[in-house]
N, C-alpha and C positions, 0 to 999 in steps of 0.2 A: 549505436543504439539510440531508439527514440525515447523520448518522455513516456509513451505508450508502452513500452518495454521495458522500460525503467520500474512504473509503478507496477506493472504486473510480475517484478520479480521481490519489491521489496520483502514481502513476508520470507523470501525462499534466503535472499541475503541475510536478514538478521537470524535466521535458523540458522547458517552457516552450511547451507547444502547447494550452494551454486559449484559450479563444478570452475576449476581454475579460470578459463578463459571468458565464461560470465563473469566470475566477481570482476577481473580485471577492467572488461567491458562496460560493467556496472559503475564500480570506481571511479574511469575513466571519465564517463556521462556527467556525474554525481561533481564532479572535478570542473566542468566545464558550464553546469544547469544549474544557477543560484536557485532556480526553482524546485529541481528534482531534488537538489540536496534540504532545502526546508522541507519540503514534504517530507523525506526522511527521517531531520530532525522530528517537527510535528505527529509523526508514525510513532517513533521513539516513545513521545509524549504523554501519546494517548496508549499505550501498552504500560507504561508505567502508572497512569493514574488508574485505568480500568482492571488492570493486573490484581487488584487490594479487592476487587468487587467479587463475591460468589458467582459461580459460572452459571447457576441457572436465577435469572435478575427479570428475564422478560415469558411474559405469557406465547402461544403460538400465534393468537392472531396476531398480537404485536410486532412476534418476528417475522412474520410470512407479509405483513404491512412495510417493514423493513428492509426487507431483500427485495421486496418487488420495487420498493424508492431506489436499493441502490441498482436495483438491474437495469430502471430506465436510465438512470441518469450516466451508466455508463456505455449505455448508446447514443446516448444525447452530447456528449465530449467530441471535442475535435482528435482528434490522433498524437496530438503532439502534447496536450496539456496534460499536467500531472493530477 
């Protein structure tokens, strides 16, 4: 599994809907990537502090100004970084 792979399943791991051979895979990575496993810790993190926040916090332009920051920036990443 890559770092690329990694971060793209973390939400599906802490849901606990990876099917056996992903988690294992995931683990595996997580086991081996001081970085992929911080990112998880810091995932963690920020689910627990944002978690306390009412779910509608942001107006549409703000979100749509949001998702287009994160859309570049996750073509702008090399493959391997978390």
């Amino acid at each position: 599994m890559t770092c690329q792979e990694f971060v793209e399943l973390v939400t599906a791991y802490l849901e606990d809907v990876l099917s056996d051979a992903d988690r294992r895979a995931f683990e595996d990575h997580m086991s081996l990537c001081p970085g992929c496993e911080d990112y998880l810790d810091q995932f963690r993190t920020t689910i627990d502090v944002l978690g306390e926040l009412p779910e509608v916090t942001l107006s549409e332009p703000g979100r749509r100004r949001l998702l287009d920051a994160f859309s570049g920036w996750h073509h702008n990443r090399s493959p391997e970084s978390p």
